[in-house]
C-alpha positions as CSV (number, residue, x, y, z in Angstrom):
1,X,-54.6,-16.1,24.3
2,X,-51.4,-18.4,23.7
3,X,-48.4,-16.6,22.5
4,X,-47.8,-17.1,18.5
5,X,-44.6,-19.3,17.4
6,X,-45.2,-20.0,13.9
7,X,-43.7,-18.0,11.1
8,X,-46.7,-17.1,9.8
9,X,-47.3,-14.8,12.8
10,X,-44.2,-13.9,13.7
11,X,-41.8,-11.5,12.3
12,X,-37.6,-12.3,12.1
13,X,-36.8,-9.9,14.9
14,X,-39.7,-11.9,17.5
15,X,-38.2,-15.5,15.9
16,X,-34.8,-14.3,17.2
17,X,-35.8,-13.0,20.1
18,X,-37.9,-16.4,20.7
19,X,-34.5,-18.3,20.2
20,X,-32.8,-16.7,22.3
21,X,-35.1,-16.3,25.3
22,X,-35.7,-20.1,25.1
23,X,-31.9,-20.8,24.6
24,X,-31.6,-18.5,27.9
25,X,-28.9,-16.5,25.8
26,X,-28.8,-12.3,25.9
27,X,-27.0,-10.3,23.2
28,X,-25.5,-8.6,26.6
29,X,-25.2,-11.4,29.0
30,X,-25.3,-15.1,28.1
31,X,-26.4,-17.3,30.1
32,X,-25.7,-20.8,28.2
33,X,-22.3,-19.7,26.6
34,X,-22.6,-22.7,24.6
35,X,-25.6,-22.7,23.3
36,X,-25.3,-19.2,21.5
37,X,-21.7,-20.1,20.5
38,X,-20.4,-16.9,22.1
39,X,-17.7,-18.4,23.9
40,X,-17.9,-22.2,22.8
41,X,-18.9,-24.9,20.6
42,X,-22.6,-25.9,20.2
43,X,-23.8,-23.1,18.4
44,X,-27.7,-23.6,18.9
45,X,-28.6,-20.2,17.5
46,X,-26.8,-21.5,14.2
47,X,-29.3,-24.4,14.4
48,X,-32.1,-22.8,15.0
49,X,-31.0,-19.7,12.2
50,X,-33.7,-21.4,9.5
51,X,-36.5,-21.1,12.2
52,X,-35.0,-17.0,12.4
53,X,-35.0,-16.8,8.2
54,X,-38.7,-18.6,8.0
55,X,-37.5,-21.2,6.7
56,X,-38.3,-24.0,9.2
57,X,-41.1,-23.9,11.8
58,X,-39.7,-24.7,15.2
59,X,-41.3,-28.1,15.4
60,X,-39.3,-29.3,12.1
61,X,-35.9,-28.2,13.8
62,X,-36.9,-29.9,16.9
63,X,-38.1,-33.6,15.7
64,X,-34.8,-33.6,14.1
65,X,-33.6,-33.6,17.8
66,X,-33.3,-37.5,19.4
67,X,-31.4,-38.1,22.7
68,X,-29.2,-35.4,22.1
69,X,-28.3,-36.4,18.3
70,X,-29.2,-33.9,15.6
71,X,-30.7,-36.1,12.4
């Protein structure tokens, strides 16, 4: 059976956990310091933080993505 990513399945703790397992980025250890803003810029946890609330499904954050421009 294919793992669950909607919000409807989900709770916030397995969203954030999602998030950062795709972003490659560990509370302890981080592996993409820029991506989880923990020691630089591009805080991608920040964008994905609707997706973490239930706000957003992961699809609507990521069409907004296009060549590496956020829309």
């Amino acid at each position: 059976m294919p793992k669950k990513y909607l919000i409807k399945d989900t709770t916030k703790e397995e969203r954030e956990a999602l998030v950062r397992e795709g972003l490659f980025c560990d509370a302890n250890e981080c592996e993409n310091c820029s991506a989880c803003g923990k020691y630089g810029t591009g805080d991608m946890l920040e964008i994905y933080q609707p997706y973490i609330d239930g706000k957003k499904e992961l699809y609507e954050i990521n069409s907004g993505f296009s060549g590496g421009v956020i829309h």
